[in-house]
C-alpha positions in Angstrom: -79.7 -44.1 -31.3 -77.2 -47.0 -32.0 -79.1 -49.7 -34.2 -79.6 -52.9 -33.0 -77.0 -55.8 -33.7 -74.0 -52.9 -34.1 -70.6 -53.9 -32.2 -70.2 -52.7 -29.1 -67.3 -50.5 -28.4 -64.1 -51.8 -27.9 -63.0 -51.2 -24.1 -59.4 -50.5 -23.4 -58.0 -52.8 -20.5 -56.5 -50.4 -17.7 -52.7 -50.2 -18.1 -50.7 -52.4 -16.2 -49.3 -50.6 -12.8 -45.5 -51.5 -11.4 -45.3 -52.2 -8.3 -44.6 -49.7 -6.0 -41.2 -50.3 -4.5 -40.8 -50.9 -1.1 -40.3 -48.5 1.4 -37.0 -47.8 2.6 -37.5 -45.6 5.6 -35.3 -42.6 4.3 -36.9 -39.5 2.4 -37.4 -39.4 -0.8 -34.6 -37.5 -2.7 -37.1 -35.2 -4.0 -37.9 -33.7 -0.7 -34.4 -31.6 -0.1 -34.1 -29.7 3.1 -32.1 -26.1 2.0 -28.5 -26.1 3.7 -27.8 -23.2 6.1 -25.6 -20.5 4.4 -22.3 -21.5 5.9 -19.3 -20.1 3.9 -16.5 -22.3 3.7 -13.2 -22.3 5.5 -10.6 -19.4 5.2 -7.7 -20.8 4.4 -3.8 -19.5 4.0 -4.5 -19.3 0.0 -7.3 -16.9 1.2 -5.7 -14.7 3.5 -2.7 -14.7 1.0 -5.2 -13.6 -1.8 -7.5 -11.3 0.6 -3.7 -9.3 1.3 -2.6 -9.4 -2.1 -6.8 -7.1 -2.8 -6.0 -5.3 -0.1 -2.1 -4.3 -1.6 -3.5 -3.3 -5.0 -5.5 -0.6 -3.3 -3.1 0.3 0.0 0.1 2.0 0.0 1.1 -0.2 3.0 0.9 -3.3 4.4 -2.7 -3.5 7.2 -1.5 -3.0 10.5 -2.8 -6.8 11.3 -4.8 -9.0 9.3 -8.5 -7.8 11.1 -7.9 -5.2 8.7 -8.9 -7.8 5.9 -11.9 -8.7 7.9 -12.5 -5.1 8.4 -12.6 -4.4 4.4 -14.7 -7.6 3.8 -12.0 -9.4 2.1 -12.3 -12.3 4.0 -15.7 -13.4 6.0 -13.4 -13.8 9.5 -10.0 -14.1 10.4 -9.7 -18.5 11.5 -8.2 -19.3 14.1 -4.4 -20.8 13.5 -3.5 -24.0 14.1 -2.3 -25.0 17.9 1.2 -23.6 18.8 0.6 -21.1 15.5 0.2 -17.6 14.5 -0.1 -15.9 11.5 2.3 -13.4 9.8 2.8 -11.7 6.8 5.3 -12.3 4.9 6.4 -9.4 3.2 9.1 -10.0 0.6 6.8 -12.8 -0.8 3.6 -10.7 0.1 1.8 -13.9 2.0 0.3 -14.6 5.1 2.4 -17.9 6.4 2.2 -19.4 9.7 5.1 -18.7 12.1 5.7 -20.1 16.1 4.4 -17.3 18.5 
């Protein structure tokens, strides 16, 4: 038991709380919704370097780039650009765009 006339104990104020700030309507950054699997664009660099794979382990050139699809070098084959087809170049080993 504490004897008489002793000092109480010394109380700790609470420590001081910011404000909270105000609400923005948006959701906090913390909270991230996961982003579908979407792989990005195939582009004429890809196709190039999906033929130039496919040459190291061919004889011959594919009979049409689906074959590059087909052998999971590339995800799909894109669709060219209006008025466009794709080729392959063969003396540059490329895929290029040509008029149909």
């Amino acid at each position: 038991q504490a004897a008489s006339g002793a000092a109480a104990p010394a109380v700790t104020p609470p420590a001081a709380v910011a404000p909270a700030a105000p609400a923005t309507g948006q959701p906090a950054e913390t909270t991230s919704t996961p982003k579908p699997n979407i792989p990005p664009p195939v582009t004429l660099e890809a196709l190039t370097a999906a033929l130039q794979t496919y040459m190291q382990v061919s004889s011959d050139y594919p009979k049409d780039l689906q074959v590059l699809v087909d052998r999971k070098l590339i995800p799909r084959l894109p669709a060219p650009p209006p008025g466009k087809k794709f080729a392959i170049d063969r003396q540059h080993v490329r895929v290029i765009l040509v008029d149909p």
